[in-house]
N, C-alpha and C positions, 0 to 999 in steps of 0.2 A: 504494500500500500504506500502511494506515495503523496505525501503533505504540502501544499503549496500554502506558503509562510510569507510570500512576495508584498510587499507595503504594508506587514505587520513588524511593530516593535517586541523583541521581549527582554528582562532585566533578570539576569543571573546572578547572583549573592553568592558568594564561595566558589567562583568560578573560576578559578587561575590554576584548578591541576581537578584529579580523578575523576567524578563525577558529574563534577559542575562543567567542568573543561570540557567535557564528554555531551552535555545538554549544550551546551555552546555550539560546537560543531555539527549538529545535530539540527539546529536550528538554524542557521547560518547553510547548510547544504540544502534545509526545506526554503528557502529565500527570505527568512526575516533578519531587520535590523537588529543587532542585541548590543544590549551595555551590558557590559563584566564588571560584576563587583567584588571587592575585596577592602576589609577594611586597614589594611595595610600594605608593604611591599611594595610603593608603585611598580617600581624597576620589574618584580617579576611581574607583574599584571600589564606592563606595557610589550613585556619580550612574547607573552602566550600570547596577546592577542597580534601583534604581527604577527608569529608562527602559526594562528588560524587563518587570518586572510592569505599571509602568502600562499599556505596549501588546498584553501577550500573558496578563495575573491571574499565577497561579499562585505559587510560593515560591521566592526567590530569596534565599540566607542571603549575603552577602560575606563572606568570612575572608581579612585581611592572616597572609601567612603564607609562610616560604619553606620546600619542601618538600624539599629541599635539606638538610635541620638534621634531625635527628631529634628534636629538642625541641621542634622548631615541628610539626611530621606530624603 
């Protein structure tokens, strides 16, 4: 079955390795926009998300941010 995700947004929390890394690309292959969240590490949340676009294109935004905070949300 396959998902068309094209001119949808979606926002991943814990998204810079195993599972979340895994629903990133996942989405990103179905055609949606996604923001990768992590509330720390820019440096590594900026290296995974070029490492998903260069191997899969599509828009990959990183936001250091802890969701956690209502000032960061």
């Amino acid at each position: 079955m396959k998902i068309d995700l094209s001119g949808k947004v979606a926002i991943v929390t814990g998204s810079s390795q195993g599972i979340g890394r895994a629903t990133v690309e996942a989405l990103v292959k179905a055609g949606a926009k996604v923001v990768m969240n992590k509330h720390n590490n820019e440096e590594m949340l900026k290296t995974v998300a070029a490492e998903i676009t260069s191997e899969f294109g599509g828009t990959v935004v990183p936001v250091v941010a802890d969701v956690t905070k209502k000032e960061e949300a």
